[in-house]
N, CA and C atoms as an extended XYZ file, in Angstrom:
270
Properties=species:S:1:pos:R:3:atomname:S:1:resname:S:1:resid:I:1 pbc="F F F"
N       130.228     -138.428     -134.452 N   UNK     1
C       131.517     -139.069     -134.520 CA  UNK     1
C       132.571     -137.978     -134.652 C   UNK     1
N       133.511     -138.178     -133.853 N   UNK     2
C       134.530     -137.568     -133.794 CA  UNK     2
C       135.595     -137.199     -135.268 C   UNK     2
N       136.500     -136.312     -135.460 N   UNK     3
C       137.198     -135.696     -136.328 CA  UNK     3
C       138.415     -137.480     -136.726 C   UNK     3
N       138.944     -137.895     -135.536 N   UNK     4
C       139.815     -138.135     -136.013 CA  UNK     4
C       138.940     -139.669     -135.879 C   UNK     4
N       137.847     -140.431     -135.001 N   UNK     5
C       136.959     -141.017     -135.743 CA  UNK     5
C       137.006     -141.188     -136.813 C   UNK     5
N       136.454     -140.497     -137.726 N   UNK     6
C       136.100     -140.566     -138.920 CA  UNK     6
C       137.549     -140.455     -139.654 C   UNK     6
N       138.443     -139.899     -139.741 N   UNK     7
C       139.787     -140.549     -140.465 CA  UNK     7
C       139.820     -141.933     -140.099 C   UNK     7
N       140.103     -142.404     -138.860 N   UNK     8
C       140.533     -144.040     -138.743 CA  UNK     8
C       139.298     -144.740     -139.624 C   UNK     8
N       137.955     -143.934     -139.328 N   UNK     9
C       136.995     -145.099     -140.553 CA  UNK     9
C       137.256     -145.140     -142.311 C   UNK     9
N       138.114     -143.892     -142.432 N   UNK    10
C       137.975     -143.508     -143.564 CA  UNK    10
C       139.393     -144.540     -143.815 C   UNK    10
N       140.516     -144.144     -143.419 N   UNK    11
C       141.666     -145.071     -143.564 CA  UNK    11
C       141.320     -146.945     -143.952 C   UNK    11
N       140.380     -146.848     -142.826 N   UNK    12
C       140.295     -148.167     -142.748 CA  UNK    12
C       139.361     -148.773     -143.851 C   UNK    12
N       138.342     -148.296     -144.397 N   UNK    13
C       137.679     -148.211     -145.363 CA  UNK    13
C       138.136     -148.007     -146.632 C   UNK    13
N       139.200     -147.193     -146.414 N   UNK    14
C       139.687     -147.081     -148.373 CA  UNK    14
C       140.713     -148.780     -148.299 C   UNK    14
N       141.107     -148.775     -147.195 N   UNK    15
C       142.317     -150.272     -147.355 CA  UNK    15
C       141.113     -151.295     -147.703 C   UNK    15
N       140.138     -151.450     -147.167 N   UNK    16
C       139.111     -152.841     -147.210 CA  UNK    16
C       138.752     -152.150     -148.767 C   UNK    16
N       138.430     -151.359     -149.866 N   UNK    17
C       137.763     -151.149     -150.560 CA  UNK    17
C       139.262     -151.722     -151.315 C   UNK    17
N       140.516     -151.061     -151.077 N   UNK    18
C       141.293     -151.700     -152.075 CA  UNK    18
C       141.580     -153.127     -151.855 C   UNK    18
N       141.449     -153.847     -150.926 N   UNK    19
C       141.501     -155.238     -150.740 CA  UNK    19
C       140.711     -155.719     -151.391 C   UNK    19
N       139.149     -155.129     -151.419 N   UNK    20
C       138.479     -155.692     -152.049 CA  UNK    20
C       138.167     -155.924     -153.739 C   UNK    20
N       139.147     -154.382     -154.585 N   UNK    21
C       138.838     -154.414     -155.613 CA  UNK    21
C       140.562     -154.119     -155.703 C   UNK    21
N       141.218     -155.531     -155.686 N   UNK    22
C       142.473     -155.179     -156.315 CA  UNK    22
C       143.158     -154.677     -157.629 C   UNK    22
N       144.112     -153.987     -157.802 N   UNK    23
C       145.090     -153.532     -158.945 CA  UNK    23
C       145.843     -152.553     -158.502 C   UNK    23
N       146.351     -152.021     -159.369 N   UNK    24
C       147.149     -150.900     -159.887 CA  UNK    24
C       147.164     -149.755     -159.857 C   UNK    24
N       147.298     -149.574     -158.390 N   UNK    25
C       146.323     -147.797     -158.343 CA  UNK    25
C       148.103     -147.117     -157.769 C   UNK    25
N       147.812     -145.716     -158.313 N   UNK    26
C       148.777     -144.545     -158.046 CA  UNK    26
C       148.790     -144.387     -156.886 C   UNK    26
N       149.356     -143.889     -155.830 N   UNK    27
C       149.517     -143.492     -154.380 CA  UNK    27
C       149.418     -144.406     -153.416 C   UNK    27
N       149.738     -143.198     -152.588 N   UNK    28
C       149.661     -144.985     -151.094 CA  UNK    28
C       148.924     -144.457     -150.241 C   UNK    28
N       149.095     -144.510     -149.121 N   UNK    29
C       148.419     -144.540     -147.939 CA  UNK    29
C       147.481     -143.117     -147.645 C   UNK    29
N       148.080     -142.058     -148.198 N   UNK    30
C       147.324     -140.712     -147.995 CA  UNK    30
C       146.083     -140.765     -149.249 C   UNK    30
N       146.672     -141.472     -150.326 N   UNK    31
C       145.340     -141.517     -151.198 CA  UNK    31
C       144.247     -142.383     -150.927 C   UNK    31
N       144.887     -143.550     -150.306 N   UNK    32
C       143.782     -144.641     -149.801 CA  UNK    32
C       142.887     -143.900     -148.960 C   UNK    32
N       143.578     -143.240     -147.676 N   UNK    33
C       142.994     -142.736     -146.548 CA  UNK    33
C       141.674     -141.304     -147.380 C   UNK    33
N       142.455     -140.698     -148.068 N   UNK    34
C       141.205     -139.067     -148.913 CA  UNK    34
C       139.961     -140.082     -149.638 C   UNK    34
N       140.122     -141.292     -150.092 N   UNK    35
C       139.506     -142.396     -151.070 CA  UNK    35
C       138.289     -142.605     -149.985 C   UNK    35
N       139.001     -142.850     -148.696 N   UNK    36
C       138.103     -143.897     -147.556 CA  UNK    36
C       137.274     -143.015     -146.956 C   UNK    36
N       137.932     -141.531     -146.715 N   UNK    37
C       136.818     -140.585     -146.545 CA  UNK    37
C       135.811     -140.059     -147.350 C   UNK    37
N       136.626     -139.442     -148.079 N   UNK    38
C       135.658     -138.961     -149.289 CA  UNK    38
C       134.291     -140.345     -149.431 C   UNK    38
N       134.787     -141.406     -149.590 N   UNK    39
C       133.896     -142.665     -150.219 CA  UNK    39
C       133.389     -142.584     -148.708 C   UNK    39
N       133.752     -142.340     -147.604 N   UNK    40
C       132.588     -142.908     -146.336 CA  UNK    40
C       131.153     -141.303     -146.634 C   UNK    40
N       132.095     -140.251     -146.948 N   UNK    41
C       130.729     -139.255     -147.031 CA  UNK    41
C       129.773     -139.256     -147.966 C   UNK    41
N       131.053     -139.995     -149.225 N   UNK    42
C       129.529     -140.271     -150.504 CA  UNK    42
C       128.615     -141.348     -150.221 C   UNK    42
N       129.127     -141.944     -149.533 N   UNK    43
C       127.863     -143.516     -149.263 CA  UNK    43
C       126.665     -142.359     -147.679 C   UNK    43
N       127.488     -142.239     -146.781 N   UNK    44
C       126.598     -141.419     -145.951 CA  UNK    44
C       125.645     -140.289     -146.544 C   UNK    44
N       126.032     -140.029     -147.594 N   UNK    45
C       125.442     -138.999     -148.295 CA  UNK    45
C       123.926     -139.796     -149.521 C   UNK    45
N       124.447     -140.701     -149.878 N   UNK    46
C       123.877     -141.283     -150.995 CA  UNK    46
C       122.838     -142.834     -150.164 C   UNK    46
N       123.266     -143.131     -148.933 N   UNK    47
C       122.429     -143.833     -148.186 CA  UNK    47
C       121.216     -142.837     -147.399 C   UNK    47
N       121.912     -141.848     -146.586 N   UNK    48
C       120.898     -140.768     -146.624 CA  UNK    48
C       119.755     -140.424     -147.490 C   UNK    48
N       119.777     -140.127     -148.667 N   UNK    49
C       119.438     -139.771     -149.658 CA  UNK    49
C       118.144     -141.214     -150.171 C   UNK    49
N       118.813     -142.598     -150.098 N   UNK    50
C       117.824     -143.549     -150.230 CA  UNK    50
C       117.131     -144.375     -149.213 C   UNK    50
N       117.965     -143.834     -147.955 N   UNK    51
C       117.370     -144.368     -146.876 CA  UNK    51
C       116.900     -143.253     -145.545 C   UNK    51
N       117.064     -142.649     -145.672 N   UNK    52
C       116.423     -141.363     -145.001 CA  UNK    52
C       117.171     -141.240     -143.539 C   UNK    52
N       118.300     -142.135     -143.082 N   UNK    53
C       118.641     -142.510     -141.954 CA  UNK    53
C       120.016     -141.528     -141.976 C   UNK    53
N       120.985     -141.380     -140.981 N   UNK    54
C       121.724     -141.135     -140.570 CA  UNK    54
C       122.889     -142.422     -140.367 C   UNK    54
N       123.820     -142.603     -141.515 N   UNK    55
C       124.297     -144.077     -141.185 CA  UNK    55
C       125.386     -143.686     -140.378 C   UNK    55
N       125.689     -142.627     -140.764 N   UNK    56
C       127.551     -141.820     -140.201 CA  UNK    56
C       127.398     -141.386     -138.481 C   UNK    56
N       126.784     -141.918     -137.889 N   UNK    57
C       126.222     -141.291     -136.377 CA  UNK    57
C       127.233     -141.764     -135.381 C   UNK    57
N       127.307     -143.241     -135.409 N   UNK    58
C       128.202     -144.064     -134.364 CA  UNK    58
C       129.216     -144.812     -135.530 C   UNK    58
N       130.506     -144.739     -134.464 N   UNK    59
C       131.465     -145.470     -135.026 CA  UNK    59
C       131.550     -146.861     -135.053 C   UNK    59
N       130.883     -147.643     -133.719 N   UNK    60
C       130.942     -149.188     -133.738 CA  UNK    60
C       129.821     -149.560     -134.539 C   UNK    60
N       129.229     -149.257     -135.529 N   UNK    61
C       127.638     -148.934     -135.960 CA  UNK    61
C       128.223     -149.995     -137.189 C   UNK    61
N       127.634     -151.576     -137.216 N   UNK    62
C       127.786     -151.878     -138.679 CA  UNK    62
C       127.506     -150.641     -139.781 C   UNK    62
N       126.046     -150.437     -139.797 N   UNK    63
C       125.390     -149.758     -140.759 CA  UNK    63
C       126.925     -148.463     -141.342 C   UNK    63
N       127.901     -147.738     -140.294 N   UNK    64
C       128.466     -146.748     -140.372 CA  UNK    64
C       129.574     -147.684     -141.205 C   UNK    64
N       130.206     -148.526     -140.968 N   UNK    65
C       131.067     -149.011     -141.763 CA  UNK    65
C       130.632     -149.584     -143.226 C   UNK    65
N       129.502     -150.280     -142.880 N   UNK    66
C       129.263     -150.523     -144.814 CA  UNK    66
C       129.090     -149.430     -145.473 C   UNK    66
N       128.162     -148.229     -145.013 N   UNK    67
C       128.241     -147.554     -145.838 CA  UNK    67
C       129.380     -146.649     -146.208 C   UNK    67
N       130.391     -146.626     -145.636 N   UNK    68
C       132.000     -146.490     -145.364 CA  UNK    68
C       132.805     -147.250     -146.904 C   UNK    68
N       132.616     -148.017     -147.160 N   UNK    69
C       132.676     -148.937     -147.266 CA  UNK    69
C       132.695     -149.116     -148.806 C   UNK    69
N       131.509     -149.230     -148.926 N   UNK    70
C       130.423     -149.114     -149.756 CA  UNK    70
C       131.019     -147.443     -151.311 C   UNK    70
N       131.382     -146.312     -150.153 N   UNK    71
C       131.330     -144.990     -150.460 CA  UNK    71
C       132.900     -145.261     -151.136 C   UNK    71
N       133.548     -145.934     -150.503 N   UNK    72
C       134.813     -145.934     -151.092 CA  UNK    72
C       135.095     -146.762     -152.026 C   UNK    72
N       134.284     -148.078     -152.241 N   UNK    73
C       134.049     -148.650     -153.077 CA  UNK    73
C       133.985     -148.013     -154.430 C   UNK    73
N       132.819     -147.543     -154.357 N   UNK    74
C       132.120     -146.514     -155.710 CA  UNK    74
C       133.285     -145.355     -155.934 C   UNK    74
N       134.015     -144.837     -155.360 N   UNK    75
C       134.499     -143.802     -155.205 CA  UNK    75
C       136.194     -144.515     -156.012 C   UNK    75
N       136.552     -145.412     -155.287 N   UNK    76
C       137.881     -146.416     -156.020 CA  UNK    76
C       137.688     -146.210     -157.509 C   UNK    76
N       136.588     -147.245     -157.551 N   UNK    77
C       136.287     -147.485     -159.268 CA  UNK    77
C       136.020     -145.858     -159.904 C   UNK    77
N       135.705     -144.851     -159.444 N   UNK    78
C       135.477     -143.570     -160.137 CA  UNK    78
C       136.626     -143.187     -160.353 C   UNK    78
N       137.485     -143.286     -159.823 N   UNK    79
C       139.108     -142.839     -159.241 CA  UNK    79
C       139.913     -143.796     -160.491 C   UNK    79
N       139.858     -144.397     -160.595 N   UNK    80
C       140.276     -145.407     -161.392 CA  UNK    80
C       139.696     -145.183     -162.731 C   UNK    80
N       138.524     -145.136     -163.222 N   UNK    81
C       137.952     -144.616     -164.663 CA  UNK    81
C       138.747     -143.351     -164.770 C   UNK    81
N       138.810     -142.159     -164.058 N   UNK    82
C       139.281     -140.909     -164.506 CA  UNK    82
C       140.731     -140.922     -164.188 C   UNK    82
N       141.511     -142.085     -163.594 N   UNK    83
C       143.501     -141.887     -163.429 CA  UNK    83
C       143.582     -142.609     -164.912 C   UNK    83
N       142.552     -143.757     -164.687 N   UNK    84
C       143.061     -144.542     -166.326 CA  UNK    84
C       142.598     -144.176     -167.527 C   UNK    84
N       141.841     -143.038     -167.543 N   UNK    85
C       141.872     -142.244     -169.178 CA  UNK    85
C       142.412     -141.178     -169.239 C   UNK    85
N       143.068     -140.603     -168.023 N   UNK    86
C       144.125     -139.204     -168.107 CA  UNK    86
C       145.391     -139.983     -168.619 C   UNK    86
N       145.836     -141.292     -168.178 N   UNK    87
C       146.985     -141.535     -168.083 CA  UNK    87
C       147.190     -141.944     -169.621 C   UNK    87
N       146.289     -142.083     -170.525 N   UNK    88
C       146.513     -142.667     -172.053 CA  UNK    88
C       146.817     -141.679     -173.067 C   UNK    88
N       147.728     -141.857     -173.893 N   UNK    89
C       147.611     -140.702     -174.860 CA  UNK    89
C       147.089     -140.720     -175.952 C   UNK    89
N       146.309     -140.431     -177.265 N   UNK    90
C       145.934     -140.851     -178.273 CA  UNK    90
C       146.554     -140.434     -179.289 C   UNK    90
């Protein structure tokens, strides 16, 4: 898959991950988009890892978008544990 491929999956993937787990998050569109990548390589990385496959290969590839998906998912909520205990003071 191509360079800029994989941005449009990644873009498109951090927006469905924040659709899917709404709130209150810092940044816009450039953080969604680093969220959707970063989270498409940790799921390609971490599906790899339990499934021995190559999910990141083709772009029209269900398998390439859930785990897209999926990566940004996990990656949101991580993003979110470490903005919302920097941001508190004690």
């Amino acid at each position: 898959m191509g360079i800029i491929a994989f941005i449009i999956l990644g873009a498109i993937a951090g927006a469905i991950a924040k659709a899917l787990l709404p709130g209150d998050d810092p940044g816009g569109f450039i953080i969604t988009t680093i969220i959707g990548i970063v989270g498409a390589l940790l799921g390609g990385f971490l599906a790899a890892a339990i499934f021995g496959g190559d999910p990141l290969d083709e772009f029209f590839d269900i398998s390439t978008w859930l785990t897209a998906i999926v990566g940004a998912i996990i990656l949101l909520v991580i993003y979110r544990a470490v903005a919302g205990r920097s941001g508190r003071t004690v």
